[in-house]
GUGU-635094 format. One record per atom (N, C-alpha, C, CB): residue in one letter; x, y, z. Coordinates in steps of 0.001 Angstrom, whole numbers, padded with zeros to 6 digits, always signed. Glycine has a CB too. Example, Ala and Ser with C-alpha at 12.3 -4.5 7.8 and 13.67 -1.06 7.14 Angstrom:
A+013190-005690+007800;A+012300-004500+007800;A+013200-003300+007800;A+011308-004473+009046;S+012850-002250+007080;S+013670-001060+007140;S+012900+000030+007870;S+014084-000598+005725;
//
This chain:
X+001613-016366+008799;X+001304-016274+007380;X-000193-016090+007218;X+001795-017529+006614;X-000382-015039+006580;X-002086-014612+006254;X-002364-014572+004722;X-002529-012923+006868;X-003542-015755+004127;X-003971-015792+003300;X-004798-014562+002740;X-004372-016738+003457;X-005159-013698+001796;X-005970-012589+001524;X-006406-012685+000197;X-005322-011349+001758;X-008204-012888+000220;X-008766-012855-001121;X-010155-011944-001018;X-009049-014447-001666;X-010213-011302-002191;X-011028-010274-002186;X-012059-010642-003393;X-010211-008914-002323;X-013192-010585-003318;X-014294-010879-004001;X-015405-009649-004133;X-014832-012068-003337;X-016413-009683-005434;X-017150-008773-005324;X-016908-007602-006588;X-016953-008362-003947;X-015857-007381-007009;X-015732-006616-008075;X-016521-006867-009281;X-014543-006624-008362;X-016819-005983-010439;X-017671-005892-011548;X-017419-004574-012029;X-019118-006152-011250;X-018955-004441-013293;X-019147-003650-013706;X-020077-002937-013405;X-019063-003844-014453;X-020031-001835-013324;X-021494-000739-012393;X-021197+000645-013160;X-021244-000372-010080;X-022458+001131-013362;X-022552+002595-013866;X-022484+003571-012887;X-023765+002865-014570;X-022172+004732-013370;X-021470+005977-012708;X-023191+006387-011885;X-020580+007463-014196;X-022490+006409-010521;X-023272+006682-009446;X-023943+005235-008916;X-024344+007799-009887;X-023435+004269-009336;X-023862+002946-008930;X-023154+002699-007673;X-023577+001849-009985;X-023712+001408-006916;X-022235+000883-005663;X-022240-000393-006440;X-022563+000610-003431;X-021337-000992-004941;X-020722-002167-004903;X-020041-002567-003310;X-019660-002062-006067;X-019886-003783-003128;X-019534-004014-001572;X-018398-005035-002141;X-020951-004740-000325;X-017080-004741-001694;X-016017-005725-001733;X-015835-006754-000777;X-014941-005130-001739;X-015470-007177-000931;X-015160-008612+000513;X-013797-008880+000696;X-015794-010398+000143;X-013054-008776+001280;X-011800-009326+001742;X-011687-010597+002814;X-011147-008197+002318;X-011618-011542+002205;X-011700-012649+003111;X-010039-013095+003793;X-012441-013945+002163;X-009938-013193+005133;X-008547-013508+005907;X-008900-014752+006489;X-008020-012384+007105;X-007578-015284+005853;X-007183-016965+007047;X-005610-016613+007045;X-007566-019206+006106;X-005608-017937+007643;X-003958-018099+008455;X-003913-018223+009790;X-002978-016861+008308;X-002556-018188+010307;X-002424-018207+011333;X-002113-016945+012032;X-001757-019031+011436;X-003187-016642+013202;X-002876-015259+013490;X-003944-015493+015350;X-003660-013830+011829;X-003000-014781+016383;X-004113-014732+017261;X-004899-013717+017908;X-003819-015270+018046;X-004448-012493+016942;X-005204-011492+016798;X-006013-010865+015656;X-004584-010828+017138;X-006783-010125+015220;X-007249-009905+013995;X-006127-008475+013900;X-009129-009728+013883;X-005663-008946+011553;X-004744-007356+011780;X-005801-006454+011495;X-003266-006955+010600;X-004686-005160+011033;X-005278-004234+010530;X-005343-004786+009107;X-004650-002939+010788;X-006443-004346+008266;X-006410-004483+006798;X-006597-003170+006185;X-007462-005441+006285;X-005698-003050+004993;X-005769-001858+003876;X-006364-002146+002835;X-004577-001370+003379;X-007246-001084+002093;X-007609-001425+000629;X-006950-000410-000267;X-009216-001414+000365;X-006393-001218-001426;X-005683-000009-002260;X-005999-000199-003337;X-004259+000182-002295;X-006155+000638-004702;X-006117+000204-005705;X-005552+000594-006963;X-006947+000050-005747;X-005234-000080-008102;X-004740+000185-009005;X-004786+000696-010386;X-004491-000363-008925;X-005033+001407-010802;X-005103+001950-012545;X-004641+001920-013423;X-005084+002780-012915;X-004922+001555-014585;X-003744+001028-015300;X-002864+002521-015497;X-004234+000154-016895;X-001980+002321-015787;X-000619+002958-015473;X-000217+004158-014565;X-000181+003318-016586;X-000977+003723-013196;X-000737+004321-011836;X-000334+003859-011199;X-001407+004680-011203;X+000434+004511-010521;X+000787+003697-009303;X-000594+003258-008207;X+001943+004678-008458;X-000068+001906-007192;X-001062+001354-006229;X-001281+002716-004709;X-000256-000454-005643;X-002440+002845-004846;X-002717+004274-003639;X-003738+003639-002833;X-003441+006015-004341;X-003493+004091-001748;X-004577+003633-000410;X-005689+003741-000406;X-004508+004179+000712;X-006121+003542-000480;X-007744+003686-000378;X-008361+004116+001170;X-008437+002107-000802;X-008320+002913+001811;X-009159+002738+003442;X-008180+001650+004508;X-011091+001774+003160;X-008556+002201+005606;X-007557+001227+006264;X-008399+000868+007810;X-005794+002089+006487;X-008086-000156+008023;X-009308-000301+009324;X-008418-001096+010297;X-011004-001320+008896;X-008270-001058+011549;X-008040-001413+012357;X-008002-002861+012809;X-008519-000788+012758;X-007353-003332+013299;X-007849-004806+013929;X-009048-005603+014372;X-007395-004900+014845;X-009319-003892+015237;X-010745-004098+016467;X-011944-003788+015485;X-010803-002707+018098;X-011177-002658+014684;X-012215-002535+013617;X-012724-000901+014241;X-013591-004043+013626;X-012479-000355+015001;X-012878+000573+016172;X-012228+002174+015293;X-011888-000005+018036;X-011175+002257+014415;X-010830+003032+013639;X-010380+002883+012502;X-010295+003528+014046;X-010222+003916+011696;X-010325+003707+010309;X-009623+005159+009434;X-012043+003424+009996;X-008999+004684+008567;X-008360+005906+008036;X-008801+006129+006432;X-006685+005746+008205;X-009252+007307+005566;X-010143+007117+004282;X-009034+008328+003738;X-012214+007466+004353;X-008304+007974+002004;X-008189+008743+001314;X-009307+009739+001061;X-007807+008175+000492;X-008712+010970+000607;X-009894+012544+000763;X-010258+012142-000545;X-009206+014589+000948;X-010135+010961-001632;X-010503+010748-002944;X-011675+010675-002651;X-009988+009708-003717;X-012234+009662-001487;X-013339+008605-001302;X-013925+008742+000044;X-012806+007127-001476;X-013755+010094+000429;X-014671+010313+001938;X-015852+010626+001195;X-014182+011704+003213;X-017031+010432+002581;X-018629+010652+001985;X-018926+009520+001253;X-018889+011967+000950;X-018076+008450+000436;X-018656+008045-000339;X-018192+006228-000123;X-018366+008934-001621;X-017115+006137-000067;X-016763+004760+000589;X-016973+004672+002086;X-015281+004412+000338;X-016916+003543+002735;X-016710+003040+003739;X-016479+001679+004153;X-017393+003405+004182;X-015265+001697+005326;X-015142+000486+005587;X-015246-000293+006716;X-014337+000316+005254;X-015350-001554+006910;X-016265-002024+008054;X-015672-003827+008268;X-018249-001826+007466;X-015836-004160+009042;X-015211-005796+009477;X-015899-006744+010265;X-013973-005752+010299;X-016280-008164+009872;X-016953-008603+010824;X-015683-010012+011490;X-018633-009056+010128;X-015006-009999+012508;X-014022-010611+012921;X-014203-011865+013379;X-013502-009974+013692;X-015912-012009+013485;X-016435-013848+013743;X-016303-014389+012165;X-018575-014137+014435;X-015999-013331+011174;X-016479-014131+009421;X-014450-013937+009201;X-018150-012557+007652;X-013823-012983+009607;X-012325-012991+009368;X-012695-012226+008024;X-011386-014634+009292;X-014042-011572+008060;X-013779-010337+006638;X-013736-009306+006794;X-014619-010134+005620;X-013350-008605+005763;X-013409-006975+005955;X-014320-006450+004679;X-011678-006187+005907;X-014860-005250+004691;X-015749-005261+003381;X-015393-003750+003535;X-017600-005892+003334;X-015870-003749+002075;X-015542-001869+001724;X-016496-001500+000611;X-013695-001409+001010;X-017329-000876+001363;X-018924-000463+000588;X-018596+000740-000194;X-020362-000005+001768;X-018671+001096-001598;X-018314+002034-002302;X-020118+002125-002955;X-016815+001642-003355;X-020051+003654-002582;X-020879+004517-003079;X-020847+005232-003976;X-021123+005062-002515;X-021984+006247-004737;X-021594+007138-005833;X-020106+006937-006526;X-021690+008547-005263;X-020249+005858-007016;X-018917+005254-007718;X-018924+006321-008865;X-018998+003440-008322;X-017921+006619-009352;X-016945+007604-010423;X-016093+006586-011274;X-015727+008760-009503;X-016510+007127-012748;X-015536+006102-013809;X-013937+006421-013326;X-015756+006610-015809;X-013502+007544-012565;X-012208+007477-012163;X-012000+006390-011074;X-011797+008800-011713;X-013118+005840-010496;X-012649+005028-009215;X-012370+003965-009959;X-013679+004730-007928;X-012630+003329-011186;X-011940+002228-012192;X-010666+001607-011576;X-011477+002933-013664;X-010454+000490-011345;X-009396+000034-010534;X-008851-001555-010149;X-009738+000613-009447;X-008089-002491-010436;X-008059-002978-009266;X-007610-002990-007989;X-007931-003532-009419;X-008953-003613-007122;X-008913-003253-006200;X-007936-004469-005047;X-010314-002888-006066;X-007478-004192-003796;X-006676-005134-003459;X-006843-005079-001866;X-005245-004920-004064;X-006468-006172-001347;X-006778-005582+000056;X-005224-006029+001021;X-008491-006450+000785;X-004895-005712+001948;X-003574-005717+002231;X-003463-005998+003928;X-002925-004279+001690;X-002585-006686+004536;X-002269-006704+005673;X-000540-006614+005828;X-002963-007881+006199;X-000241-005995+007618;X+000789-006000+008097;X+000934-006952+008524;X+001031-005273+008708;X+002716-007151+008726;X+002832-008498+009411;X+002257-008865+010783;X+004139-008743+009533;X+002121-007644+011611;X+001740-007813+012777;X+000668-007295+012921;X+002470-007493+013582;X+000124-006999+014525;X-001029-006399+014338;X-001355-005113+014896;X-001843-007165+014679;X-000069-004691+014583;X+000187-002732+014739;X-000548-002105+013478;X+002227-002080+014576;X-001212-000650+013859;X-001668-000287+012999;X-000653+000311+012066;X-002578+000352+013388;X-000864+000511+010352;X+000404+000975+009599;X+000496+002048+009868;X+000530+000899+008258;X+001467+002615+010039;X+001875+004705+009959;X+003402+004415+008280;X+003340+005721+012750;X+002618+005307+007684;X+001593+005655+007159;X+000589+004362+006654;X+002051+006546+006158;X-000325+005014+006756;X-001849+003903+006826;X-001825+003605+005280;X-003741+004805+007421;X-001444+004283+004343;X-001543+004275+002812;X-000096+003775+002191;X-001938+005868+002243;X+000746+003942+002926;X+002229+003262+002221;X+002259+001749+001665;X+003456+003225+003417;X+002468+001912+000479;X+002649+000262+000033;X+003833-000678+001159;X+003438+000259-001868;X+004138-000317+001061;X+006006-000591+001802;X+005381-001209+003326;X+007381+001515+002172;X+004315-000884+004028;X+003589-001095+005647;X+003119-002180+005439;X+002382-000095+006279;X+002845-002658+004163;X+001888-004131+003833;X+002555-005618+003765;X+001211-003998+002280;X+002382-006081+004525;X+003231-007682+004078;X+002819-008682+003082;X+003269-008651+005242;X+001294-009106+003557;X+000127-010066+002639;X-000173-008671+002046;X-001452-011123+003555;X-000894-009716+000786;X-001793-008814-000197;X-002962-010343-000951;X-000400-007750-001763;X-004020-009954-001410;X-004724-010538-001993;X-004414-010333-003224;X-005780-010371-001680;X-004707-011202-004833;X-004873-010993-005815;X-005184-009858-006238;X-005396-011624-006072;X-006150-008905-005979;X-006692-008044-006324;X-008404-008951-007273;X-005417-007109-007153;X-008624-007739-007010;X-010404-007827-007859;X-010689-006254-008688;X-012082-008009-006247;X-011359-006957-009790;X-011563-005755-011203;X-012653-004676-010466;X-012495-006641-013039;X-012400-003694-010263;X-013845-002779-010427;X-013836-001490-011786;X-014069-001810-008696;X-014947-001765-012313;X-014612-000714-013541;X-016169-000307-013726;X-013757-001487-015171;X-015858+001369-013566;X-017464+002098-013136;X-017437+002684-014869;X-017508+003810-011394;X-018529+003005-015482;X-018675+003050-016551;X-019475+004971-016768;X-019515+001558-016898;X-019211+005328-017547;X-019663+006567-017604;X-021470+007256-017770;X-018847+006881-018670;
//
């Protein structure tokens, strides 16, 4: 069982950043893979970024290449996802997601691959 909370969301103007935090506990004796996805109001939840266990690979929706990135430090059990040249379309909450195990997901973006999920956190970029 893996706890998942994500911190760091706000308000930021168009072309502003922001760094998310996904914090993991539980019981686990490997680090998983974690996904970030997020939500709009009346969209469906879409993948965002997906990073590996080791942290060694990483998979990026073509929404948010060049401009997000994601990254893990596995002595803190976080994962963070640095968003750049933010866009009032990237408006969202944001969420971060793990598998039950610690296979990477195929598909890396499928809701359905995710077991844990965090609350989610607000990001809303302003025009």
């Amino acid at each position: 069982q893996l706890q998942l909370v994500e911190s760091g969301g706000g308000l930021v103007q168009s072309g502003g950043s922001l760094r998310l935090s996904c914090e993991v506990s539980g019981s686990t004796s490997e680090p998983h893979a974690i996904g970030w996805f997020r939500q709009a109001p009346g969209k469906e939840r879409e993948g965002v970024l997906c990073i590996s266990g080791s942290g060694n690979s990483a998979s990026y929706a073509d929404s948010v290449k060049g401009r997000f990135t994601i990254s893990r430090d596995n002595a803190k059990n976080t994962v963070y996802l640095q968003m750049n040249s933010l866009k009032p379309e990237d408006t969202a909450v944001y969420y971060c997601a793990s598998p039950y195990g610690t296979w990477y997901p195929d598909p890396w973006n499928l809701v359905s691959q995710y077991d844990y999920w965090g609350q989610g956190t607000q990001v809303t970029v302003s025009s």
